[in-house]
C-alpha positions in Angstrom: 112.0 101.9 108.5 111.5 98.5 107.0 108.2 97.6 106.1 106.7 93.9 107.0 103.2 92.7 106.7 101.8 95.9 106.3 103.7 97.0 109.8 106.5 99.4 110.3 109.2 98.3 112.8 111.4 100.3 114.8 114.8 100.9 113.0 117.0 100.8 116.0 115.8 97.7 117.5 117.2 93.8 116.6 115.1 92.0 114.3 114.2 89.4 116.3 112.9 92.1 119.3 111.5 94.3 115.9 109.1 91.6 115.0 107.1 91.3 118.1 106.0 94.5 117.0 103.6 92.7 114.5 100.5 91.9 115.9 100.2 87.9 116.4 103.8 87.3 116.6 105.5 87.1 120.0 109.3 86.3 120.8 109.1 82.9 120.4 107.6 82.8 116.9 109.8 86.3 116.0 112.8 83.7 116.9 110.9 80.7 114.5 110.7 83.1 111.9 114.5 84.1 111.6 116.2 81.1 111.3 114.0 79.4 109.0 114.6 82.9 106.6 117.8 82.3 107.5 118.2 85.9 109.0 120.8 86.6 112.0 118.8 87.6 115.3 121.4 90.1 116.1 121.1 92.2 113.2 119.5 95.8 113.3 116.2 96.4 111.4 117.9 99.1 110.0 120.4 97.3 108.3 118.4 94.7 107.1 118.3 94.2 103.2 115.5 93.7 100.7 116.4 90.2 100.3 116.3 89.6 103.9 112.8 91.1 104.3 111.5 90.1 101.1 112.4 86.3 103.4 111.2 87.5 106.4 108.0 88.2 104.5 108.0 84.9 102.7 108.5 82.7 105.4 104.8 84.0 107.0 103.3 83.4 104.3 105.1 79.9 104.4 103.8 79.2 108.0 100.5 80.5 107.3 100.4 82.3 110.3 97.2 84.8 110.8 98.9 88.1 111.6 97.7 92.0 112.0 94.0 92.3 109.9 93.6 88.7 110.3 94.4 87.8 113.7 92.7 90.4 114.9 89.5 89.8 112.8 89.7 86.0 114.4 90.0 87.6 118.3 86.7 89.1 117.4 85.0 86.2 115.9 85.5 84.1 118.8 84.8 87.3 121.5 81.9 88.0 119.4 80.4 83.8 119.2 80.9 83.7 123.2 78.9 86.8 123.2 76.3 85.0 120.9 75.8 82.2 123.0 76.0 84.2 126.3 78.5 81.5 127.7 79.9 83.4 131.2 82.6 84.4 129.1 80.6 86.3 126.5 78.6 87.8 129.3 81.9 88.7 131.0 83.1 90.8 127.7 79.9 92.1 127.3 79.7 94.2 130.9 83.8 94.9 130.1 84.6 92.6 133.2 87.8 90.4 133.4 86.8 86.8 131.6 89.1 85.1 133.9 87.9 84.5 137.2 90.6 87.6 138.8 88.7 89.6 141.9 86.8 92.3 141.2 85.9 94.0 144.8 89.2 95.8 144.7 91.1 95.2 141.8 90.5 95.6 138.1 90.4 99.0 137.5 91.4 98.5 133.9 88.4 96.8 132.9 85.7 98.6 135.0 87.2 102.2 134.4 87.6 105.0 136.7 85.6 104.3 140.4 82.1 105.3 140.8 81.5 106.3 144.5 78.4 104.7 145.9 77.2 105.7 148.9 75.4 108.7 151.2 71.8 106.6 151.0 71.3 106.5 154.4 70.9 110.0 155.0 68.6 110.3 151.9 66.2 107.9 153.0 66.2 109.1 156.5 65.2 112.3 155.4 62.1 111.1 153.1 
């Protein structure tokens, strides 16, 4: 399994479908990446050498492009400074609804989690 920026990609997978597996780099950029190293897009990760990854690797570092850690430490920066200054989207994050503007009433089940019933009040405040 070859090993780049800290990331283990599949073996039986083409390079350039491999790389999305890397946090912060998406088909388009995986694509980038190749030909600039120079690397075919058809080739298996398996059969790629250590020159070719030791390229693959350089030419991140080349396009200073935040990946795994450091992408991810930036999401949270800027989730965590909307938070700060309670801007709707902060708020939004903050009660783990969706930030942009979907429906709620009957939708979103991944943000709000499994459904809480509400109901049966009537009858309790009849009988009081």
């Amino acid at each position: 399994m070859p090993r780049i920026k800290g990331v283990d990609i599949p073996n039986e997978k083409r390079i350039e479908t491999a790389l999305t597996y890397i946090y912060g780099i998406g088909p388009s950029l995986s694509r980038k990446i190749l030909t600039q190293a120079e690397v075919n897009l058809d080739t298996r990760a398996k059969n790629l050498t250590e020159d070719e990854i030791a390229k693959i690797n350089s030419t991140i570092v080349k396009l200073e492009l935040p990946v795994e850690g450091e992408m991810r430490r930036l999401v949270n920066q800027n989730i965590r400074r909307l938070k700060e200054v309670k801007s709707y989207r902060g708020l939004r994050h903050h009660v783990g609804l969706p930030t942009r503007g979907q429906n709620t009433r009957t939708n979103s089940r991944t943000r709000k989690g499994k459904r809480k019933t509400v109901g049966g009040q009537k009858k309790k405040l009849a009988k009081k």
